[in-house]
C-alpha positions in Angstrom: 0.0 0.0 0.0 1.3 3.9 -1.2 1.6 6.5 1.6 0.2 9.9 0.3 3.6 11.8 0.2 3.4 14.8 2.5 5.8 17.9 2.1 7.8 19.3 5.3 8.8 22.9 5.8 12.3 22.1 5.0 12.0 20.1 2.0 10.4 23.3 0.0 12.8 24.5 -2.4 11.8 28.4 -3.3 12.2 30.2 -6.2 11.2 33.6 -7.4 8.8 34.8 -9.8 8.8 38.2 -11.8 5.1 39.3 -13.0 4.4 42.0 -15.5 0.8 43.2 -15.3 1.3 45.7 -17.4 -2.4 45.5 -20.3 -3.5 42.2 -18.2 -6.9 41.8 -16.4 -6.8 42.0 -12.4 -8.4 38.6 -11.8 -6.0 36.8 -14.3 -2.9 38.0 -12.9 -3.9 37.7 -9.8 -5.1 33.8 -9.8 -2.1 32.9 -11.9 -0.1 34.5 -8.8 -2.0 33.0 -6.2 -1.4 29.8 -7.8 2.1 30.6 -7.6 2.8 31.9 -3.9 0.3 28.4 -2.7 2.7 26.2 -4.3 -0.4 24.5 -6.3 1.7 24.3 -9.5 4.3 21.9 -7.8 4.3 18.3 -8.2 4.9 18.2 -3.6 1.7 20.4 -2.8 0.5 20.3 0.7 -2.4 21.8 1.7 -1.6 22.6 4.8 2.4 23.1 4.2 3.5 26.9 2.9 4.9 24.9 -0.7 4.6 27.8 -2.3 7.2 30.6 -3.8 8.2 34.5 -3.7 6.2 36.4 -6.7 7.4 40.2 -7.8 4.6 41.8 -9.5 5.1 44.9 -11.2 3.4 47.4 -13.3 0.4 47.0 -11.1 -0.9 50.7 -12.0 -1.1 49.7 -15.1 -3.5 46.7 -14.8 -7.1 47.0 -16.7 -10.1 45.2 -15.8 -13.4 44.0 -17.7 -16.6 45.4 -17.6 -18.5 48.2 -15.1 -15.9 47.3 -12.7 -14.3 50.7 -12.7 -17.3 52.6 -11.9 -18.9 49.7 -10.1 -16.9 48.1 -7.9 -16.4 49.1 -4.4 -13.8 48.7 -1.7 -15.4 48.5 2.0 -13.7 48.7 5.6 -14.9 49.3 9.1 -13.3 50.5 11.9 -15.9 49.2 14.9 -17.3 52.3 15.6 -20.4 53.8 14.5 -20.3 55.9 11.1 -17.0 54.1 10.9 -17.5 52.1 7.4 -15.3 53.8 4.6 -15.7 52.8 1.0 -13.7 53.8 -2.5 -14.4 52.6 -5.3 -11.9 51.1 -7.9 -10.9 54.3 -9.9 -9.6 56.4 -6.4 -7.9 53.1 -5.6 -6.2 52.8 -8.7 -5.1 56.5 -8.3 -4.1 56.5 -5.1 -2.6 52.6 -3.7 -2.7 50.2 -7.2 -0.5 48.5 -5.1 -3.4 47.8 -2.6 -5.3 46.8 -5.5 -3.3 44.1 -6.6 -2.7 42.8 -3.2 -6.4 42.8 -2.3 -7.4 40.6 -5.3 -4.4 38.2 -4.5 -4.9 38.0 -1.0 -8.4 37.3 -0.9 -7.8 34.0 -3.1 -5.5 32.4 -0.7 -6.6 30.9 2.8 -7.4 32.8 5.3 -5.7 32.3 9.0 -2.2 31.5 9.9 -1.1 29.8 6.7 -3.0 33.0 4.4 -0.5 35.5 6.0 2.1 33.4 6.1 1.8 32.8 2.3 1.1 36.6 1.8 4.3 37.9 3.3 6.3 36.3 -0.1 4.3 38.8 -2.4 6.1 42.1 -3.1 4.0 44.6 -5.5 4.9 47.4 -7.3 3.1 50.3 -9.2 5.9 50.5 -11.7 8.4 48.5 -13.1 11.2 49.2 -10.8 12.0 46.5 -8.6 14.9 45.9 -5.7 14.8 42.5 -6.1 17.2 41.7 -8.6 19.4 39.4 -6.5 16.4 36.9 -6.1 17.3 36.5 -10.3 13.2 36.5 -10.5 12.1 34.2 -13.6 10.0 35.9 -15.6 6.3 34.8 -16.2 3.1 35.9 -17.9 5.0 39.1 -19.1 
């Protein structure tokens, strides 16, 4: 009888990742990322093991999306208090944090809980393409 092959911490190998989403839609880039930083593209996938590896997106001010999603689409947070619910919708927050953008789409694909932030903390975004990453030697995908 086979034993279902379960990957440890220390038997992850890491590698980098370069992303250009520079002309790409937001929920494209951001599933083949979150694919990426999980680890589901590797033949040792866990699902409870942080298999995954480092992603570099850039150009994330530059990213379009499909539809009324521009006008429509809302971001919503609440402090607690009363009167304390802020919302901006996807044009301001393209303006102001694209990195935020980016991040929030990504982020809210992977688990949430201790392995989420875990997995989140190996995603580095950037509203341009200047990186400081270069010693990583990033491979570049979907560019």
């Amino acid at each position: 009888m086979n034993k279902t092959y379960l990957a440890k911490k220390t038997e992850v190998k890491r590698d980098w990742y370069l992303v250009d989403a520079k002309d790409k839609i937001l929920g494209r880039v951001a599933t083949k990322v979150a694919v990426l930083l999980r680890g589901k593209h590797k033949p040792i996938f866990t699902p409870a093991v942080d298999t995954g590896d480092g992603v570099i997106v850039i150009n994330a001010a530059k990213v379009r999306v499909s539809g009324r999603k521009l006008k429509e689409k809302v971001y919503r947070r609440f402090s607690g208090y009363p009167g304390g619910l802020r919302e901006v919708d996807l044009i301001t927050m393209l303006k102001k944090k694209p990195e935020t953008v980016m991040r929030l789409a990504i982020q809210r694909m992977l688990p949430s809980g201790r392995l989420g932030r875990l997995i989140i903390k190996k995603l580095k975004v950037y509203a341009d393409d200047k990186h400081p990453h270069l010693a990583q030697k990033p491979k570049v995908i979907f560019s």
